[in-house]
Biopython code that builds the backbone (N, CA, C, O; Angstrom):
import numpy as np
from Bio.PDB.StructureBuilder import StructureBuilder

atoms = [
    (1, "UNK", "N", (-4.308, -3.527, 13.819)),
    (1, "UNK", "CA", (-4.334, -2.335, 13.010)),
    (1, "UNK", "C", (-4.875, -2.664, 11.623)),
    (1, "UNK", "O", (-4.331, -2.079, 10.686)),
    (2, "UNK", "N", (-5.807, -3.462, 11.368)),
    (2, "UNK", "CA", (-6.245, -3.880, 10.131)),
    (2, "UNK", "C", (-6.907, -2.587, 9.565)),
    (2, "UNK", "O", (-7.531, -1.638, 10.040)),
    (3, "UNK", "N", (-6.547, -2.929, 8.507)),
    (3, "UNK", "CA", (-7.679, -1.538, 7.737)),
    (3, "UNK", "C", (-6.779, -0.282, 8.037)),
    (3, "UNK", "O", (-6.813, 0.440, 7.041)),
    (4, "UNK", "N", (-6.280, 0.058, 8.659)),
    (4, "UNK", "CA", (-6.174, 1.630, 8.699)),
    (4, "UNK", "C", (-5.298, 2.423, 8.395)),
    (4, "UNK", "O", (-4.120, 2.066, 8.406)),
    (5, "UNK", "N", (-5.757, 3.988, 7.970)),
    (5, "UNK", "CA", (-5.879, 4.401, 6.828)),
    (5, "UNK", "C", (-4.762, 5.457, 7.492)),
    (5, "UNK", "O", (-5.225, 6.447, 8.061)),
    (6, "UNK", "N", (-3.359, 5.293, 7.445)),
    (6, "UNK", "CA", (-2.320, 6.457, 7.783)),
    (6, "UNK", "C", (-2.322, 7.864, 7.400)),
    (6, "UNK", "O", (-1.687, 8.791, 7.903)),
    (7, "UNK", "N", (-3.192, 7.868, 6.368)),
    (7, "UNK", "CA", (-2.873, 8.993, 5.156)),
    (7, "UNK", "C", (-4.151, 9.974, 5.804)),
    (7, "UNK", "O", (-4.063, 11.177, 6.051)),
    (8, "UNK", "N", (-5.271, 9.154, 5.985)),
    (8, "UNK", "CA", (-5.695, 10.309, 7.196)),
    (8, "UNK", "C", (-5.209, 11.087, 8.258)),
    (8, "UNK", "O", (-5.458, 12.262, 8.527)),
    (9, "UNK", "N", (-4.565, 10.367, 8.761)),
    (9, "UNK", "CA", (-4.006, 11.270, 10.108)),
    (9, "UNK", "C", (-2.572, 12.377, 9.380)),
    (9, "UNK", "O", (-2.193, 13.518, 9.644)),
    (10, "UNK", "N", (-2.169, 11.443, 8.504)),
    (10, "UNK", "CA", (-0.664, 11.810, 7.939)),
    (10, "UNK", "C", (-0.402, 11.658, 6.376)),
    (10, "UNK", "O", (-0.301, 10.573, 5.803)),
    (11, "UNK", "N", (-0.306, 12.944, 5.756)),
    (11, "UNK", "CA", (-0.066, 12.880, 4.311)),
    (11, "UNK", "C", (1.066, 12.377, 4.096)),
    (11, "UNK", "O", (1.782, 12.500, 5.090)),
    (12, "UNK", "N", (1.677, 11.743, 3.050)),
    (12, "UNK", "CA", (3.224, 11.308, 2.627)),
    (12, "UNK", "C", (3.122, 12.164, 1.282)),
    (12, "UNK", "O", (2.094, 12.412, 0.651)),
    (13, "UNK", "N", (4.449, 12.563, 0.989)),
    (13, "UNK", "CA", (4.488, 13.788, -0.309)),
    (13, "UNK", "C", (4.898, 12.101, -1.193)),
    (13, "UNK", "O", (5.510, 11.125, -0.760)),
    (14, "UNK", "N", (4.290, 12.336, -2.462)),
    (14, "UNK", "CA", (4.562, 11.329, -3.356)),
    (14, "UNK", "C", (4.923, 11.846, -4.773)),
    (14, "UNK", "O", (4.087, 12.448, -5.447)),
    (15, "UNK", "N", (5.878, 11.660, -5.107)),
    (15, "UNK", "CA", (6.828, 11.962, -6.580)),
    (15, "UNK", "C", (6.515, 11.406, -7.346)),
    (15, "UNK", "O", (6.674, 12.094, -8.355)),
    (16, "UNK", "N", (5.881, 9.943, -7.741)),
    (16, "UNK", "CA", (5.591, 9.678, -8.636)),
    (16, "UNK", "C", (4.041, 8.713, -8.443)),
    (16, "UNK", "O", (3.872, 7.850, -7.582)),
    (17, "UNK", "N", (3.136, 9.095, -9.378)),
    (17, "UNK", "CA", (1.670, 9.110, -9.388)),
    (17, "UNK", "C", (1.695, 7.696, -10.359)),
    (17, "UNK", "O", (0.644, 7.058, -10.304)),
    (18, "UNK", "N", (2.347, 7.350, -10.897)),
    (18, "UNK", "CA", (1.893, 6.214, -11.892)),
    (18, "UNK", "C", (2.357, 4.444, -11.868)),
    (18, "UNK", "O", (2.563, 3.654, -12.790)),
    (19, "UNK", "N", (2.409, 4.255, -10.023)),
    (19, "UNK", "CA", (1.919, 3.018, -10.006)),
    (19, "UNK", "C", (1.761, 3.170, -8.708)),
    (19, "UNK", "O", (1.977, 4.262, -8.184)),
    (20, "UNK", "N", (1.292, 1.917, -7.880)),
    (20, "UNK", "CA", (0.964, 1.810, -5.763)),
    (20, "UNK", "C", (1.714, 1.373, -5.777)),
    (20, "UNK", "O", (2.060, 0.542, -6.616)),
    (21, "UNK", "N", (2.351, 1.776, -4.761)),
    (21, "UNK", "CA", (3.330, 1.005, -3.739)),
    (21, "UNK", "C", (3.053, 0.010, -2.959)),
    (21, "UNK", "O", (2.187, 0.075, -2.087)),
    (22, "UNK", "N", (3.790, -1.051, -3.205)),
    (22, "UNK", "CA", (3.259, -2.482, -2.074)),
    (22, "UNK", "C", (4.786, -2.462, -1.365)),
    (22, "UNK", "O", (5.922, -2.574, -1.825)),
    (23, "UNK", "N", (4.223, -2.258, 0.030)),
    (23, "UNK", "CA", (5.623, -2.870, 0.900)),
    (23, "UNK", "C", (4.822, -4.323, 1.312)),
    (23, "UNK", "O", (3.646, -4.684, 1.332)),
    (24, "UNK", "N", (5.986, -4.871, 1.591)),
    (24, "UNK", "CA", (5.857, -6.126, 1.394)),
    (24, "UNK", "C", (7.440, -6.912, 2.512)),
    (24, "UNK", "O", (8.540, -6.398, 2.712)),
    (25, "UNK", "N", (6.978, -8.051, 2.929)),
    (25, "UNK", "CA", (7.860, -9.143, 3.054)),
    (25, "UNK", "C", (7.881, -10.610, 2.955)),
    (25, "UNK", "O", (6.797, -11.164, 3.134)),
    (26, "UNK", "N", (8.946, -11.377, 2.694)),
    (26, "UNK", "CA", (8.692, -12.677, 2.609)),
    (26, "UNK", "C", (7.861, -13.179, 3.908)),
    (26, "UNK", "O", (7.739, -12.535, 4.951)),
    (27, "UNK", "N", (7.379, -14.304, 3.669)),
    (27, "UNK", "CA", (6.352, -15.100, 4.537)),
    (27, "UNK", "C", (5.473, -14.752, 5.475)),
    (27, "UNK", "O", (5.016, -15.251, 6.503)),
    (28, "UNK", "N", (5.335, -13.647, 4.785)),
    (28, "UNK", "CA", (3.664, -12.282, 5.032)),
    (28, "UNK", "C", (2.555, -12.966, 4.536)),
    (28, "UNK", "O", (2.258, -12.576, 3.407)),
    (29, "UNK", "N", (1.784, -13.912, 5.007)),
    (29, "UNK", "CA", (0.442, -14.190, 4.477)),
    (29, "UNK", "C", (-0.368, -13.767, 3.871)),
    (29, "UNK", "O", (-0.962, -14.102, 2.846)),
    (30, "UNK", "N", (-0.429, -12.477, 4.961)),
    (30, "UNK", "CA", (-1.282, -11.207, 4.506)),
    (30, "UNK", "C", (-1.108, -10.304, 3.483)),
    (30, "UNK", "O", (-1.969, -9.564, 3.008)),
    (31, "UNK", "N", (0.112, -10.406, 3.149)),
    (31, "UNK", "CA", (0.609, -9.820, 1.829)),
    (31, "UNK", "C", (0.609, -10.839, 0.545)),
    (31, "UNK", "O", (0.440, -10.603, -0.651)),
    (32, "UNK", "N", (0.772, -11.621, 0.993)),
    (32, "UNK", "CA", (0.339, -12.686, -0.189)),
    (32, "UNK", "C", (-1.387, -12.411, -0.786)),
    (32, "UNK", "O", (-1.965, -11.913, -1.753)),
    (33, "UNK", "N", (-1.753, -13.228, 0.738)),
    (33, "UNK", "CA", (-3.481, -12.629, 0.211)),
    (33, "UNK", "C", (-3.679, -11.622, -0.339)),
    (33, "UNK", "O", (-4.413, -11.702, -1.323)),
    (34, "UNK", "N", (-3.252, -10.553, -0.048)),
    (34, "UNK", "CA", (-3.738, -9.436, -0.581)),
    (34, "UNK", "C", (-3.505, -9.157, -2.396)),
    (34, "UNK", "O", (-4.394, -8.915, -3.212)),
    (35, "UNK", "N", (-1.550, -9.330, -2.728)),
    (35, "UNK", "CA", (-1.218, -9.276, -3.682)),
    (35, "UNK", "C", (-2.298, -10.537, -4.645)),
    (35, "UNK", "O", (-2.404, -10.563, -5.871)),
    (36, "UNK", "N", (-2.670, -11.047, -4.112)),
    (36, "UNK", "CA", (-3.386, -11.877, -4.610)),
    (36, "UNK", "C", (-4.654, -11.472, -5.276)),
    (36, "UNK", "O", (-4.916, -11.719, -6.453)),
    (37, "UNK", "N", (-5.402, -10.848, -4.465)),
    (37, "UNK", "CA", (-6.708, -9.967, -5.072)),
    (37, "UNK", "C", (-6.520, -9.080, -5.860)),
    (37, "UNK", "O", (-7.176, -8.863, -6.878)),
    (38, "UNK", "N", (-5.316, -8.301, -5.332)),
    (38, "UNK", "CA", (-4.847, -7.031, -6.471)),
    (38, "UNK", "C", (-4.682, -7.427, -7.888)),
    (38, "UNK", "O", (-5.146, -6.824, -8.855)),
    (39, "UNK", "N", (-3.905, -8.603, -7.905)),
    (39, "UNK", "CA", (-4.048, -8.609, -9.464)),
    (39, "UNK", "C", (-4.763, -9.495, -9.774)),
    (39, "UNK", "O", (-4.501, -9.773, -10.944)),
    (40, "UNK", "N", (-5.899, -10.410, -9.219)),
    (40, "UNK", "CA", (-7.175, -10.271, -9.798)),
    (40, "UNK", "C", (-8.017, -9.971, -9.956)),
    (40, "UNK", "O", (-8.836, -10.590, -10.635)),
    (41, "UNK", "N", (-8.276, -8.578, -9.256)),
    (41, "UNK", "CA", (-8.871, -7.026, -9.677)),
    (41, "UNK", "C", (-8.528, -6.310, -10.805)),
    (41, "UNK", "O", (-9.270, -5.419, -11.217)),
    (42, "UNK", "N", (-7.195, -6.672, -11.513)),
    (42, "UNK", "CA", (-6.596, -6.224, -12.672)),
    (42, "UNK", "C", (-5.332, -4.681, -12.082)),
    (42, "UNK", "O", (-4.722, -3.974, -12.884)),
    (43, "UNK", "N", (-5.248, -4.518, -10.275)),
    (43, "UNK", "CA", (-4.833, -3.378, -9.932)),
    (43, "UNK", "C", (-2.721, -3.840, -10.211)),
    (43, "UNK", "O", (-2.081, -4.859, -9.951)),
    (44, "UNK", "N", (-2.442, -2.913, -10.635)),
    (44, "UNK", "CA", (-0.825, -2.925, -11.040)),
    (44, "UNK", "C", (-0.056, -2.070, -9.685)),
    (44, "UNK", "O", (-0.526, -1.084, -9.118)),
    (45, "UNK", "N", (1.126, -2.695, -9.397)),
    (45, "UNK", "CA", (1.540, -2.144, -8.311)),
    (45, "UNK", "C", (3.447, -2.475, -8.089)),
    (45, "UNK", "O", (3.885, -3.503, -8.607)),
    (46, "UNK", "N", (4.438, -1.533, -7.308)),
    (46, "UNK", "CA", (5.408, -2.122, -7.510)),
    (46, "UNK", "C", (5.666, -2.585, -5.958)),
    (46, "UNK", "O", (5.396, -2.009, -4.904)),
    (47, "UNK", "N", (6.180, -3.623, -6.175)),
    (47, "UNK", "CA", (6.775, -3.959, -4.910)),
    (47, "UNK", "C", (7.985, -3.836, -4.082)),
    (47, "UNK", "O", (9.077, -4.038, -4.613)),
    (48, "UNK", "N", (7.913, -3.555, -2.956)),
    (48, "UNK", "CA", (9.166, -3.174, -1.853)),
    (48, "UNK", "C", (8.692, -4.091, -0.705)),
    (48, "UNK", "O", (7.710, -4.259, 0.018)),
    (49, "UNK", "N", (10.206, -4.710, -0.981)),
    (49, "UNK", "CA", (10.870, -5.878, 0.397)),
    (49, "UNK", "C", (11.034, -5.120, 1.188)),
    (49, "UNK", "O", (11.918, -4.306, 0.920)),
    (50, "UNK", "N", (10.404, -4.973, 2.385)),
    (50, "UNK", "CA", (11.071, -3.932, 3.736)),
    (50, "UNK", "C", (12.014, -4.864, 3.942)),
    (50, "UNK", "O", (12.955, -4.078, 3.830)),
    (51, "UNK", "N", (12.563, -5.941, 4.162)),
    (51, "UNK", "CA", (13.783, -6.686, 4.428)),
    (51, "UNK", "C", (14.904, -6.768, 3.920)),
    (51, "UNK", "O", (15.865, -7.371, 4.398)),
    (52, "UNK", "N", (14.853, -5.968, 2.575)),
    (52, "UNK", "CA", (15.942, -5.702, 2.050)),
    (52, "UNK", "C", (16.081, -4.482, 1.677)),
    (52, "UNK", "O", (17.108, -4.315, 1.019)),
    (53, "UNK", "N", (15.387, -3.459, 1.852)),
    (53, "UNK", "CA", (15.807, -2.002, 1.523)),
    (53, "UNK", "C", (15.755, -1.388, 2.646)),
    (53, "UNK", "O", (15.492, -2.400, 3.296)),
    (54, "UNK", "N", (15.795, -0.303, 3.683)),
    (54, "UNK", "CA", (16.303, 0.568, 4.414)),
    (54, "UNK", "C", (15.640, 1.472, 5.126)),
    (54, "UNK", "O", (15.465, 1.777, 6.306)),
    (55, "UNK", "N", (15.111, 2.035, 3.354)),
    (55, "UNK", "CA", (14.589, 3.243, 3.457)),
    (55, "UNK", "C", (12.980, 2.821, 3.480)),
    (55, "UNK", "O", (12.062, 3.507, 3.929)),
    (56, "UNK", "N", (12.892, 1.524, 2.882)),
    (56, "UNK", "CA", (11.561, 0.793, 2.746)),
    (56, "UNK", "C", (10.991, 0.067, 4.291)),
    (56, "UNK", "O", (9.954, -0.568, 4.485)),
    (57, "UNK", "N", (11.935, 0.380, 5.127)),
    (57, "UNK", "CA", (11.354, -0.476, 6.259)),
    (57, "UNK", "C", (11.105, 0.970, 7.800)),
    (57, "UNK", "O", (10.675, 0.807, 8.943)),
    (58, "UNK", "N", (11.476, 1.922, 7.274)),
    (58, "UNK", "CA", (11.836, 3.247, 7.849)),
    (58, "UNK", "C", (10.572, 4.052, 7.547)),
    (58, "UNK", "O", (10.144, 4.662, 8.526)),
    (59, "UNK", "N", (9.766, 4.216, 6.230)),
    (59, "UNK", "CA", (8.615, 4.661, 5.915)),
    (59, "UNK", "C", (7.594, 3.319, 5.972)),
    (59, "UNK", "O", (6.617, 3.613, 5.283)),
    (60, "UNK", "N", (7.508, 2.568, 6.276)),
    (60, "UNK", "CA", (6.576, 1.618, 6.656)),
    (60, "UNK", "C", (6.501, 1.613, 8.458)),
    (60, "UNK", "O", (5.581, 1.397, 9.247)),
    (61, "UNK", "N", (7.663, 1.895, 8.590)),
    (61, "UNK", "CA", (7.501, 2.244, 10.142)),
    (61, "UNK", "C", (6.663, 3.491, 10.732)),
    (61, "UNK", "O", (5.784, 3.419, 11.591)),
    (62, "UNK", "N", (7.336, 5.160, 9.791)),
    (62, "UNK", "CA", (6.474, 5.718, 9.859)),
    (62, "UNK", "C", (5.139, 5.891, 9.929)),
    (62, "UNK", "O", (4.585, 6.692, 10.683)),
    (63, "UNK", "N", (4.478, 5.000, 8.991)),
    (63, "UNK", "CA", (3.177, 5.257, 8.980)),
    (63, "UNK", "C", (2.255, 3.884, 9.788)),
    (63, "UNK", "O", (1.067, 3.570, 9.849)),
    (64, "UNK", "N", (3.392, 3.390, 10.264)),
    (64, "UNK", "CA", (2.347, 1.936, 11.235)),
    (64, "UNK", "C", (3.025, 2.047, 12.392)),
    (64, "UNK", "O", (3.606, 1.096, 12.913)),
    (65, "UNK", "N", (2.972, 3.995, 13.180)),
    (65, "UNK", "CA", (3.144, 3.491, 14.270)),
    (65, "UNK", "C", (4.554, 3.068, 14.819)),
    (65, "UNK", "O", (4.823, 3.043, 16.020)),
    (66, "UNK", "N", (4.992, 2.901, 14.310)),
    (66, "UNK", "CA", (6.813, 2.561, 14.557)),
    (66, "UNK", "C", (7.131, 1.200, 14.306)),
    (66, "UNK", "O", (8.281, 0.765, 14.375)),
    (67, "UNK", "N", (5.718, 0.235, 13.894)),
    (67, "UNK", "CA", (5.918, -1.142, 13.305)),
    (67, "UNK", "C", (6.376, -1.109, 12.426)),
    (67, "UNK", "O", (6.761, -0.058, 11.915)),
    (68, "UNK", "N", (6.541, -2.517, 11.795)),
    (68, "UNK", "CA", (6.705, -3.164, 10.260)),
    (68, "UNK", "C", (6.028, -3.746, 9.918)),
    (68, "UNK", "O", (6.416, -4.797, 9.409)),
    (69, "UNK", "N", (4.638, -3.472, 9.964)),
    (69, "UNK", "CA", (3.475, -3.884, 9.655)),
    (69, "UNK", "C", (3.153, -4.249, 7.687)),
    (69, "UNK", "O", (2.851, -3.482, 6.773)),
    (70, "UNK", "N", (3.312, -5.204, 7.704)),
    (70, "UNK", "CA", (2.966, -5.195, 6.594)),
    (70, "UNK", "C", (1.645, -6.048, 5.877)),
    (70, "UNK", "O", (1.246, -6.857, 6.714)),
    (71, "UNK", "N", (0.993, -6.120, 4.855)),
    (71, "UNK", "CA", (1.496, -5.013, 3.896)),
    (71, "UNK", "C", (0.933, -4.006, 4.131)),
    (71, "UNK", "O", (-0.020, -3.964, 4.909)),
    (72, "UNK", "N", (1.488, -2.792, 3.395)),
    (72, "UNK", "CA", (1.062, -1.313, 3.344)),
    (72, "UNK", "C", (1.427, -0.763, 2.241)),
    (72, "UNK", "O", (2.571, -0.893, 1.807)),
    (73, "UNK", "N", (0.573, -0.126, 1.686)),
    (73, "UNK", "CA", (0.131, 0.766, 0.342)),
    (73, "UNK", "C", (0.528, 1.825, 0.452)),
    (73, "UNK", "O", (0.402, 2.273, 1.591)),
    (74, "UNK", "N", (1.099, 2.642, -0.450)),
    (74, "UNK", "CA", (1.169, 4.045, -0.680)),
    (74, "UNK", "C", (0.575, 4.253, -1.765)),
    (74, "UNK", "O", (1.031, 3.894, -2.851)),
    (75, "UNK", "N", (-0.514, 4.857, -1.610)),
    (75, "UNK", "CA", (-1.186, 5.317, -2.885)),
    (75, "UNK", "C", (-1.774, 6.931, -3.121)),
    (75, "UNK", "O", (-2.696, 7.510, -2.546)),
    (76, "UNK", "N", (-0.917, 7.366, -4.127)),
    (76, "UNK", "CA", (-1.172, 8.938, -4.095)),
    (76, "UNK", "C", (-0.389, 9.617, -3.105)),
    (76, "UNK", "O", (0.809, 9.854, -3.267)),
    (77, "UNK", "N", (-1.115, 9.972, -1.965)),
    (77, "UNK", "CA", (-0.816, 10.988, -0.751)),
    (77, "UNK", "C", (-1.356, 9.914, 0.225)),
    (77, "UNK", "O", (-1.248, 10.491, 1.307)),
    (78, "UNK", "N", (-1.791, 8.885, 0.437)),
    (78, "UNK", "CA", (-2.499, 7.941, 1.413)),
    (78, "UNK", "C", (-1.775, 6.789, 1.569)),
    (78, "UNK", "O", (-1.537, 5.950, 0.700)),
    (79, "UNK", "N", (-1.368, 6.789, 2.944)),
    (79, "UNK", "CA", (-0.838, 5.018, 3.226)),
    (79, "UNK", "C", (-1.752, 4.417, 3.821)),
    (79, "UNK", "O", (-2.101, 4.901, 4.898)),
    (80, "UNK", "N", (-2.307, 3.417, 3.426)),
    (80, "UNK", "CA", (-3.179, 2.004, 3.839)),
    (80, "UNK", "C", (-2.380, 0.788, 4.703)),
    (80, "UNK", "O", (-1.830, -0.151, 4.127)),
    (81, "UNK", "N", (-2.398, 0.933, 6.065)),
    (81, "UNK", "CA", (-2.113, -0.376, 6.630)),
    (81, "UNK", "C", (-2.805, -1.760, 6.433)),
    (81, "UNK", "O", (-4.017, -1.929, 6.565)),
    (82, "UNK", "N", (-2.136, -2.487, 6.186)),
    (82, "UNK", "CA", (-3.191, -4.217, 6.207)),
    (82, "UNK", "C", (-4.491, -3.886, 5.736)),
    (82, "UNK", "O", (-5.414, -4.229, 6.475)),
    (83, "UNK", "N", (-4.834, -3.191, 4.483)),
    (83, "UNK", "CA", (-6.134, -2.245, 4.068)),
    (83, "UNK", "C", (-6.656, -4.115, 3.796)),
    (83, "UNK", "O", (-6.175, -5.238, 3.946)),
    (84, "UNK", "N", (-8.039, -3.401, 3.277)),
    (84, "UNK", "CA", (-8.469, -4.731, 2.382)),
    (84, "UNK", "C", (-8.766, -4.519, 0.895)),
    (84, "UNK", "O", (-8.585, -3.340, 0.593)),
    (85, "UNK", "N", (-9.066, -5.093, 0.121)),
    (85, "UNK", "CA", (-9.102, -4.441, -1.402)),
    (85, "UNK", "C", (-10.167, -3.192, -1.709)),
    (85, "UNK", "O", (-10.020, -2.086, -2.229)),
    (86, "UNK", "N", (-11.252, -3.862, -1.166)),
    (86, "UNK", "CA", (-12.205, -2.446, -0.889)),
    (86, "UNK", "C", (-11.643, -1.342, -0.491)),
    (86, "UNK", "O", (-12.069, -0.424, -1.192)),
    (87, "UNK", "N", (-10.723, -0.887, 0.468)),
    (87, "UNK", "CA", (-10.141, -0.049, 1.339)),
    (87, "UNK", "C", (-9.207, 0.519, -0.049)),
    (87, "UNK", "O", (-9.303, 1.697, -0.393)),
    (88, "UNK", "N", (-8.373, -0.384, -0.734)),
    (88, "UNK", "CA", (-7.335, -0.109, -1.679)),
    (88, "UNK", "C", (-8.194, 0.779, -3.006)),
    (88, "UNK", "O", (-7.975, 1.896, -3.473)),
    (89, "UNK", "N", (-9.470, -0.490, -3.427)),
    (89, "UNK", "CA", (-10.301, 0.592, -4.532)),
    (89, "UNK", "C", (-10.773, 1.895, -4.416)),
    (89, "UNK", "O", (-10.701, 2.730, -5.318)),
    (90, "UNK", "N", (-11.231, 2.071, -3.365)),
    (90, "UNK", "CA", (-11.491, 3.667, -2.566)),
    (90, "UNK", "C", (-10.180, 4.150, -2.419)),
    (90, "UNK", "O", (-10.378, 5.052, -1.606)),
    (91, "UNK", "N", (-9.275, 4.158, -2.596)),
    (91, "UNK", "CA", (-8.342, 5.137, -2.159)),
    (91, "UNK", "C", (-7.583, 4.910, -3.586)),
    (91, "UNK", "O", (-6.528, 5.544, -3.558)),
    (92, "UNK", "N", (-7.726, 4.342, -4.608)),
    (92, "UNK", "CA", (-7.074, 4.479, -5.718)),
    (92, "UNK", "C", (-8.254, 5.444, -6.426)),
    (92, "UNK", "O", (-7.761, 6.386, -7.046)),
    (93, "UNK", "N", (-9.853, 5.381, -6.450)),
    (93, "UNK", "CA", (-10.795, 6.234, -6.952)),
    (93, "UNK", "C", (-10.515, 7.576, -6.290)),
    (93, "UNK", "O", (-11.007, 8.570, -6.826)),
    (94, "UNK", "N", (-10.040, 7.671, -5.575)),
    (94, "UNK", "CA", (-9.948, 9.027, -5.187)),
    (94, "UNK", "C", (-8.257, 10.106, -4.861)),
    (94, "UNK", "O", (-8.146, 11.311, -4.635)),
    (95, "UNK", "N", (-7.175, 9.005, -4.977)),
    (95, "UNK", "CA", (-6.042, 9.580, -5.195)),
    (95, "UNK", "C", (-5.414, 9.109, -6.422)),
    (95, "UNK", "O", (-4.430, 9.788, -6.716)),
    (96, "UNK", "N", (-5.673, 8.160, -7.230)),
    (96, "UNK", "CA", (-5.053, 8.302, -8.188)),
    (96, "UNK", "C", (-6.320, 7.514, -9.340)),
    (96, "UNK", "O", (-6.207, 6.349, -9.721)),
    (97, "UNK", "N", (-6.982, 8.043, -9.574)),
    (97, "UNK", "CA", (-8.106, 7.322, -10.948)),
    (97, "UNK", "C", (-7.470, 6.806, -12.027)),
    (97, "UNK", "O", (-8.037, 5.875, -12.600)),
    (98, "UNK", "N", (-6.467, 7.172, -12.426)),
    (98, "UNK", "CA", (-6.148, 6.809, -13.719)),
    (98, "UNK", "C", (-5.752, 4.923, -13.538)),
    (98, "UNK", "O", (-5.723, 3.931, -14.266)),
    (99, "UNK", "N", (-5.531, 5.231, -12.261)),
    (99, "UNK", "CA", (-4.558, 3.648, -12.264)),
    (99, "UNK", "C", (-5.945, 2.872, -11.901)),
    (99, "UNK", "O", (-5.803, 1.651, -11.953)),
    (100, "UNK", "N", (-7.207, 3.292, -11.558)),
    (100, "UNK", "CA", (-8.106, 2.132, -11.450)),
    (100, "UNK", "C", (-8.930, 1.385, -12.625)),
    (100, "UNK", "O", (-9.748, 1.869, -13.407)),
    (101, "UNK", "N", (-8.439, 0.000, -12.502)),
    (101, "UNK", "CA", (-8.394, -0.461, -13.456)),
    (101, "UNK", "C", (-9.839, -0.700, -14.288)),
    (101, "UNK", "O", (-10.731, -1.351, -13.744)),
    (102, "UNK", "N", (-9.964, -0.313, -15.216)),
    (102, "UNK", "CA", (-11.122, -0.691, -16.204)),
    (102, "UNK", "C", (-11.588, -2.300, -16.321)),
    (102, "UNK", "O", (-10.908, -3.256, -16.694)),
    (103, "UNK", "N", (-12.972, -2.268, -15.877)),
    (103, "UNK", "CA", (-13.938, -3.717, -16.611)),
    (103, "UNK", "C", (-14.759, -3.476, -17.936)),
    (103, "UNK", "O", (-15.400, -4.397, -18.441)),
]
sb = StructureBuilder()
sb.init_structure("model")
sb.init_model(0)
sb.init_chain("A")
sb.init_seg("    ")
for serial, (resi, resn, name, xyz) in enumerate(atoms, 1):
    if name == "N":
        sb.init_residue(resn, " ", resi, " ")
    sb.init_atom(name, np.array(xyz, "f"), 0.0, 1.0, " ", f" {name:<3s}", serial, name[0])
structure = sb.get_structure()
């Protein structure tokens, strides 16, 4: 399920617009890598342990399918499964601009 884009098939209502959501778990590679590019892209984001919150492993399920696929983005109205940063910059230019970060 690399790359793909939940928020197409399925909107998530989002309350607050002023940072991405990273779900996340320990000894996730792929979440490492990734958090890795993000902030040397300059992109700001908060993070959620699906392993320790509840409600964080319940909406990551939702949108991967009934997995725990991680990582996965909520950004705006769009969840990004295992996106790649490209995948993440396009969907921050178009659901939330303010947060893409200036060069």
């Amino acid at each position: 399920m690399v790359g793909s884009v939940a928020g197409s098939a399925r909107s998530t209502t989002v309350t607050s617009q002023d940072h991405i959501d990273f779900f996340w778990r320990p000894g996730c590679g792929f979440c490492m890598s990734l958090e890795r590019r993000l902030k040397n892209a300059g992109v700001t984001f908060k993070k959620h342990n699906i392993w320790e919150n509840e409600r964080d492993r319940t909406f990551v399920k939702s949108v991967a399918h009934g997995n725990e696929t991680v990582p996965t983005l909520r950004i705006g109205s769009k969840s990004l499964v295992n996106p790649s940063l490209s995948q993440v910059l396009q969907a921050m230019k178009s659901e939330v601009p303010h947060l893409v970060p200036r060069k």
